[in-house]
C-alpha positions in Angstrom: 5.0 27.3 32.4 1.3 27.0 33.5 -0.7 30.3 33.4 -3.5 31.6 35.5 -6.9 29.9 36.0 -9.1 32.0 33.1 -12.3 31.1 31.5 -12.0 28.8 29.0 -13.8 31.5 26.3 -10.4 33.4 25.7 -8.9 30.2 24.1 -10.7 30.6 20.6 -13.7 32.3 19.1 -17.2 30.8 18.1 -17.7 30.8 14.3 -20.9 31.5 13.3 -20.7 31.7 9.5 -23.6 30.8 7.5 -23.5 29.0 4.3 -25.6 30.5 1.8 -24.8 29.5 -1.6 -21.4 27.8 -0.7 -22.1 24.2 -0.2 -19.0 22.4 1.4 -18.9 18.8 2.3 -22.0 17.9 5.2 -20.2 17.1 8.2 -21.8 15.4 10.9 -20.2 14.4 14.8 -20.2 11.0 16.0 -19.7 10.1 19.7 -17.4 7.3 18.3 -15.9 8.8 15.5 -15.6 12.3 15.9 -16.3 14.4 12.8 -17.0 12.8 9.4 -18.8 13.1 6.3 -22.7 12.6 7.3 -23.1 10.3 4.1 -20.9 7.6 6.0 -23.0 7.1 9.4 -26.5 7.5 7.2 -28.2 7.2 4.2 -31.4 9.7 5.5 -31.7 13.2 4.1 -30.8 16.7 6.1 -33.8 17.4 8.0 -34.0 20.4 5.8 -33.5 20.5 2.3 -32.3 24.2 2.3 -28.6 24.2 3.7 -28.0 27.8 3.2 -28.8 28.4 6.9 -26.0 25.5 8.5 -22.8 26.6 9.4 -19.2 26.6 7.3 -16.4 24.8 9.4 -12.5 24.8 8.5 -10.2 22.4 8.9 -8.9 22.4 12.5 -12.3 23.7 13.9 -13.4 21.8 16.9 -17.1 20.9 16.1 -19.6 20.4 19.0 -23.1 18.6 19.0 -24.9 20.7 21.6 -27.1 18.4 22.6 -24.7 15.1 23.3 -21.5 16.7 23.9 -22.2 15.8 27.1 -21.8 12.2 26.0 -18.9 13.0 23.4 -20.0 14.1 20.3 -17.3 16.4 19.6 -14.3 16.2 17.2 -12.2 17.9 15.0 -13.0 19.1 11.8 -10.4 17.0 9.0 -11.8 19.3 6.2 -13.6 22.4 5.4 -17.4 21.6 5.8 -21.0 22.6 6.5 -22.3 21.3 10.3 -25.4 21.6 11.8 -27.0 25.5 12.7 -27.3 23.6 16.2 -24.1 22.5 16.3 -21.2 25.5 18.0 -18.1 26.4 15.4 -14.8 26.6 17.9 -11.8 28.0 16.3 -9.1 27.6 18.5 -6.2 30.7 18.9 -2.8 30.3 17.7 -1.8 30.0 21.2 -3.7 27.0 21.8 -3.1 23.5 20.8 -6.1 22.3 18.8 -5.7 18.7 19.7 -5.1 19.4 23.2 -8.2 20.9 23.3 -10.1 18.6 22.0 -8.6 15.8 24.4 -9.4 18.5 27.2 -13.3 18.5 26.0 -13.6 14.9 26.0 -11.7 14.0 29.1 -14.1 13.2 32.3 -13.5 16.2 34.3 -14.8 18.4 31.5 -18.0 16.2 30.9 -18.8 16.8 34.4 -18.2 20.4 33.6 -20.6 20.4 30.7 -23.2 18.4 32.4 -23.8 20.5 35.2 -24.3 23.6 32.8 -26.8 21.8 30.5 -30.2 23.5 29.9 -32.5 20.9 30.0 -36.0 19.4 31.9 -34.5 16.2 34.0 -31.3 15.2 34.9 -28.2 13.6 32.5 -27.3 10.7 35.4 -30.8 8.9 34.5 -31.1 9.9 30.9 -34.5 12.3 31.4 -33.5 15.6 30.2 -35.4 16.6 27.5 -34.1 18.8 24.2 -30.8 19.3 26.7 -27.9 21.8 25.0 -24.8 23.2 26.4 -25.3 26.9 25.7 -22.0 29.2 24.0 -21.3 31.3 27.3 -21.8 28.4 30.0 -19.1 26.4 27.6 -17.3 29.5 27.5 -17.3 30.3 31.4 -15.6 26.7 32.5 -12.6 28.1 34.1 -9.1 25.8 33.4 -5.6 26.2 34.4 -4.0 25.7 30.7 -0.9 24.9 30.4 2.1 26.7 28.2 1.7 25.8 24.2 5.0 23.8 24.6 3.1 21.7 27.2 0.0 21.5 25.4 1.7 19.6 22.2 3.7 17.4 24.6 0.4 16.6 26.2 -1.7 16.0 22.8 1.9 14.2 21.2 1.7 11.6 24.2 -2.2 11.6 24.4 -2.6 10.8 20.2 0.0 7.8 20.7 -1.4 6.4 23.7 -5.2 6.5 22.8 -4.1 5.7 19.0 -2.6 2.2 21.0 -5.8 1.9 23.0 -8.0 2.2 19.7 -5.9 -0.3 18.0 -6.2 -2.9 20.6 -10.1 -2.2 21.0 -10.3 -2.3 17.0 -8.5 -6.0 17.8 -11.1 -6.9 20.3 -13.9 -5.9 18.5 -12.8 -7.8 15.2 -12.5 -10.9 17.4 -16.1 -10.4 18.5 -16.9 -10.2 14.9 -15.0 -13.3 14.1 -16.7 -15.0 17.1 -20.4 -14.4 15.8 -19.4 -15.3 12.0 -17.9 -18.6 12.9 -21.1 -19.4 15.6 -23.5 -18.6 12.4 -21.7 -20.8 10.2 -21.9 -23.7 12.8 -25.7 -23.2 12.7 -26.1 -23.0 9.0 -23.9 -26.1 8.5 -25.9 -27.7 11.5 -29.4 -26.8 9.8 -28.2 -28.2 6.3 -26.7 -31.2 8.3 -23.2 -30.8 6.6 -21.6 -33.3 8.7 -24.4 -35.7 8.6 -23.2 -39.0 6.4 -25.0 -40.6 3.6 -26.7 -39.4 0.3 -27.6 -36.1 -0.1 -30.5 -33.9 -2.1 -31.6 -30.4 -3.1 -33.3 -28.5 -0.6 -35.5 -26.2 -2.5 -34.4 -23.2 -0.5 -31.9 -20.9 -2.2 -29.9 -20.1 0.9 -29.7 -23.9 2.4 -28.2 -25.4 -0.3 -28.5 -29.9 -0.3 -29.6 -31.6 2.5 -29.0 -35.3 3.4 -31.6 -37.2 1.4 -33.5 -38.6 4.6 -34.2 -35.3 6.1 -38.0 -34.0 5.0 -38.2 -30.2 4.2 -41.5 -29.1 5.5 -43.6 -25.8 5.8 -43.4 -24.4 9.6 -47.0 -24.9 9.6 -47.2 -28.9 9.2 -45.6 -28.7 12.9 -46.7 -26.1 14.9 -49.2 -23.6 15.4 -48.4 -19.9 14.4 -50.9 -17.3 16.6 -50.0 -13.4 16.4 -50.3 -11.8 19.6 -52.9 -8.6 21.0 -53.2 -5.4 18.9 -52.7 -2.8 21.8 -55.1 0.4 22.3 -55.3 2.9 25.1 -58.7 1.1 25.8 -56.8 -2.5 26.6 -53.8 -0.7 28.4 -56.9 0.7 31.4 -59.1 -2.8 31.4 -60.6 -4.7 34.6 -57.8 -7.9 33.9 -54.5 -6.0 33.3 -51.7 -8.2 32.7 -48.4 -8.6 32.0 -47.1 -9.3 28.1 -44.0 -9.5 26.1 -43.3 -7.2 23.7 -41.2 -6.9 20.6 -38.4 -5.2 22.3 -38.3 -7.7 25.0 -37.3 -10.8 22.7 -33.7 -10.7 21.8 -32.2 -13.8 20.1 -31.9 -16.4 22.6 -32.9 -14.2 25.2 -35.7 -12.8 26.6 -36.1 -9.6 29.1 -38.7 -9.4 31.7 -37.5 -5.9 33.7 -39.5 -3.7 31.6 -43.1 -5.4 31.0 -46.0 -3.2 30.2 -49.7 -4.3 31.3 -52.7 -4.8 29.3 -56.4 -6.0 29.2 -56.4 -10.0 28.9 -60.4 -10.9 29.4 -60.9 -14.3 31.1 -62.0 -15.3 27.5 -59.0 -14.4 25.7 -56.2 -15.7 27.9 -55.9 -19.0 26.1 -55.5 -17.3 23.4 -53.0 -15.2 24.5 -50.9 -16.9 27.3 -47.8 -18.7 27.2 -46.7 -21.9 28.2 -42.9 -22.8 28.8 -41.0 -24.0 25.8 -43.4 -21.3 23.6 -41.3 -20.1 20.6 -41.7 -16.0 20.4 -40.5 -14.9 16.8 -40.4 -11.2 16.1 -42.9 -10.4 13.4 -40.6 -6.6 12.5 -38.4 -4.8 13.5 -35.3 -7.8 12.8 -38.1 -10.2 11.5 -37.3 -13.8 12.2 -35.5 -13.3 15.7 -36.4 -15.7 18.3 -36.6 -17.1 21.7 -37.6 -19.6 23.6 -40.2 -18.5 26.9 -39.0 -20.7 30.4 -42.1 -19.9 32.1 -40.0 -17.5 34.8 -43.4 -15.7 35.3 -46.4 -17.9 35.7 -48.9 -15.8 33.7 -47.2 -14.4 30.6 -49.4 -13.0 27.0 -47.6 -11.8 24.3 -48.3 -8.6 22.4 -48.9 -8.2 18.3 -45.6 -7.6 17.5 -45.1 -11.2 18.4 -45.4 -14.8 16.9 -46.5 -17.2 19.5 -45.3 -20.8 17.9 -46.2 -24.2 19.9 -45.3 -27.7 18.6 -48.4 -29.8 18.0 -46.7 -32.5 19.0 -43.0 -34.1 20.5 -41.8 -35.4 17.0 -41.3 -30.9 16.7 -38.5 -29.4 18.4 -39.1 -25.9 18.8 -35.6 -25.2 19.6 -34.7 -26.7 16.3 -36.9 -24.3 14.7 -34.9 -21.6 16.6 -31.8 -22.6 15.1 -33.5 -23.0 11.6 -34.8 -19.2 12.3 -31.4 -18.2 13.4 -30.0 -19.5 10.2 -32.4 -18.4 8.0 -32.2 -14.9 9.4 -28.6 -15.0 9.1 -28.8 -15.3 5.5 -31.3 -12.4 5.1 -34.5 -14.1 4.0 -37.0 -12.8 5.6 -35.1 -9.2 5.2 -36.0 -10.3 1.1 -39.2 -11.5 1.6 -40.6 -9.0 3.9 -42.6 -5.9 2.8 -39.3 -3.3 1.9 -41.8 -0.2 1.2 -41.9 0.4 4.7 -40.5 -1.8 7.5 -40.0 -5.5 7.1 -42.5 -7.7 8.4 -42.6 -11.4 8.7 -46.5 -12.1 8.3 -47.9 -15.6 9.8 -48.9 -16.2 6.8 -45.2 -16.3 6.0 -44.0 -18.0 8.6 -46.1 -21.2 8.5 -45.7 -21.5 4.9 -41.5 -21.4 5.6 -40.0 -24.6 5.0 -37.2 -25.4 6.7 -35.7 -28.8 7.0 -37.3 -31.4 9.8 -35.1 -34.6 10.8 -36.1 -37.2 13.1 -36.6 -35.2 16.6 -33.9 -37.4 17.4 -31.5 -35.9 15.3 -32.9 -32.5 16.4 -31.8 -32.9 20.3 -28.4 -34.4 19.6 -27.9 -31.2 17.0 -29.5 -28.5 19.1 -27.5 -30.1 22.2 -24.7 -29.8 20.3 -25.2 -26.3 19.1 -26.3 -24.7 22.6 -23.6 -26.4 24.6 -21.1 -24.4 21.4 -23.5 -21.3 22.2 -22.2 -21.4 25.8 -19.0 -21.3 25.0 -19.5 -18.5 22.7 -21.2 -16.3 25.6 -18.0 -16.8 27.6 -15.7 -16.1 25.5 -18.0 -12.8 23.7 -18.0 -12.1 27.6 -14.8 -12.2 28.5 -13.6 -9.2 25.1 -16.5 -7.1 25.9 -15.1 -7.0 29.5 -11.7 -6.3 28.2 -13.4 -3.5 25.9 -14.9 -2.1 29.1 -11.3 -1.9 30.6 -10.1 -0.6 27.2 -12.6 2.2 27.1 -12.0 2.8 31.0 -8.7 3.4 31.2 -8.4 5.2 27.9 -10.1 7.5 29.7 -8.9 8.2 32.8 -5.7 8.4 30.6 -7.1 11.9 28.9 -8.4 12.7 32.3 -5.4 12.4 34.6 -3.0 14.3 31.0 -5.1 17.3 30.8 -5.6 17.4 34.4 -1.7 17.6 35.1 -1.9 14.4 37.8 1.1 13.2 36.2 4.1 14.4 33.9 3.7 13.1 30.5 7.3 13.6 29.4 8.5 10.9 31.9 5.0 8.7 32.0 4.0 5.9 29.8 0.6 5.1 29.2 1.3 1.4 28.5 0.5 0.6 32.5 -2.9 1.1 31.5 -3.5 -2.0 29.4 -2.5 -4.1 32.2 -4.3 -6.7 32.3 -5.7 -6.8 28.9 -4.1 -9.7 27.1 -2.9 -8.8 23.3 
């Protein structure tokens, strides 16, 4: 039996018990993986370093991160814990069904809810609120029709097996994805140390390489192409008389390189050489993940490149840059410029570093024919890495319009199956 509409307050009470000297577990709530120890999503400290002030949650609490519930960071508490004094403490009453409610508060209907209650600056469906929260009596004022407790546990029984499927296939998905990019980096690394190359074969001198075939020189980056750094920006050079466009860190991904966010800057007439790009330019990523790489195509006619940026250009044919690429991707793959890098603060691949790298250099022959090789596999790999995440999407999708249509009441769950909803996602 389904009672009355009420406000959704009178189905538990908000715990607001302060720590002080008891020091449970710190608990912290993931969007993906509802709530878990802190120490296993980060190494950083509490922002403070008195806890005496966070909350106490108990097993079977439902926790809520104010400020991206919104986006589903909420979950049950497995143990008793201390959460965040910014978090809200739910305890649920004995008449209602923990995990129902928790399916309830992540279902779409009750996002939309939340999000038009948030107390923000901005607006959530463009990402510009500011410091947004979900405040205790807007949660608690969300009217629902809840159904009897008998319902509720038929609801959350089919809900936990369905969704448990769902996970289980998207765990399968995402494993293959995994598998996908391991094998592809393997490829490369055997493709850089030329393991299917016949003939004699030598040390390479670099740890993570291993031999080489005897005929193939290892060189320093340097001996083939020129390494510049990019501009240093300033709020001087960002209001100039030559603004122009320039890449930025962010905007080179490996193999890929985004042009739908560009920033201008001051380029004088007497720097431009210095700072342009030409087509077939090698931009390497000097922090952040030092070492990753792509190749410019000259999309935009007048392109500069910011500090953040290595600018490498062959000095002559017999260098491939896209070999070098590979050689990067390799290298990278492998951690060494993670090693070499400055690890007091953030990695950093100096030019320094970089033209003194030696990777191995065959005939530029060999290069094409290998890097042919390796970008026609790279293809496949983007079709195939497309093709899961779209199945992911689906996953994802339908897992949820599954919650929303349970708690909802579009459909009885004692005669429904859920398993229509992996239709067309292939096991």
């Amino acid at each position: 039996m389904t009672s009355p509409e009420q406000r959704l307050k009178f189905l538990y009470r908000v715990i607001d018990k302060r720590a002080g000297i008891d020091q449970p577990p710190l608990l912290a709530v993931s969007i993906h993986h509802g709530v878990v120890p802190r120490d296993t999503l980060t190494d950083d400290l509490p922002r403070a370093e008195d806890l005496s002030n966070y909350k106490v949650c108990d097993e079977g609490d439902i926790i809520l991160n104010r400020m991206r519930a919104f986006q589903g960071a909420i979950g049950v508490s497995p143990i008793r814990g201390l959460v965040s004094p910014d978090y809200m403490v739910l305890r649920p009453h004995p008449t209602t069904e923990v995990r129902y409610l928790h399916h309830l508060f992540r279902s779409h209907w009750f996002i939309g809810q939340m999000s038009a209650r948030l107390r923000g600056i901005g607006g959530t469906e463009n990402g510009a609120v500011r410091t947004p929260r979900i405040n205790p009596d807007d949660l608690g004022g969300i009217r629902i029709t809840l159904p009897s407790l008998e319902e509720q546990r038929r609801i959350a029984d089919f809900l936990d097996a369905e969704t448990s499927r769902l996970d289980n296939l998207a765990l399968a998905r995402n494993r293959q994805l995994e598998l996908l990019k391991e094998r592809f980096l393997t490829l490369v690394l055997d493709t850089v140390r030329g393991a299917t190359e016949p003939g004699p074969r030598k040390a390479s001198g670099l740890g993570w390489l291993g031999t080489v075939p005897s005929s193939w020189p290892i060189t320093p980056v340097n001996y083939g192409f020129e390494v510049l750094l990019g501009k240093m920006l300033n709020q001087e050079r960002v209001n100039g008389a030559h603004l122009a466009q320039y890449l930025r860190n962010t905007n080179v991904q490996w193999d890929r390189i985004t042009t739908d966010d560009l920033l201008l800057m001051d380029f004088p007439p007497e720097e431009r050489s210095r700072y342009s790009l030409n087509p077939g330019d090698l931009l390497v990523c000097e922090g952040g993940e030092p070492g990753r790489a792509a190749i410019w195509d000259g999309r935009i006619s007048e392109m500069y490149y910011q500090k953040a940026l290595h600018r490498v250009r062959a000095r002559s044919h017999a260098s491939s840059p896209r070999w070098l690429f590979y050689c990067l991707r390799a290298a990278t793959a492998q951690n060494v410029f993670a090693v070499e890098g400055n690890t007091t603060t953030i990695a950093h691949l100096t030019g320094e570093q970089l033209r003194a790298h030696r990777f191995p250099f065959p005939d530029r022959e060999v290069q094409d024919r290998a890097t042919e090789k390796l970008d026609a596999d790279s293809r496949s790999q983007e079709q195939l890495e497309g093709l899961l995440s779209r199945q992911l999407s689906i996953l994802s999708e339908r897992r949820q319009a599954l919650i929303t249509a349970a708690v909802t009441g579009q459909f009885d769950v004692s005669t429904a199956s859920g398993r229509n909803v992996t239709e067309g996602v292939t096991v």
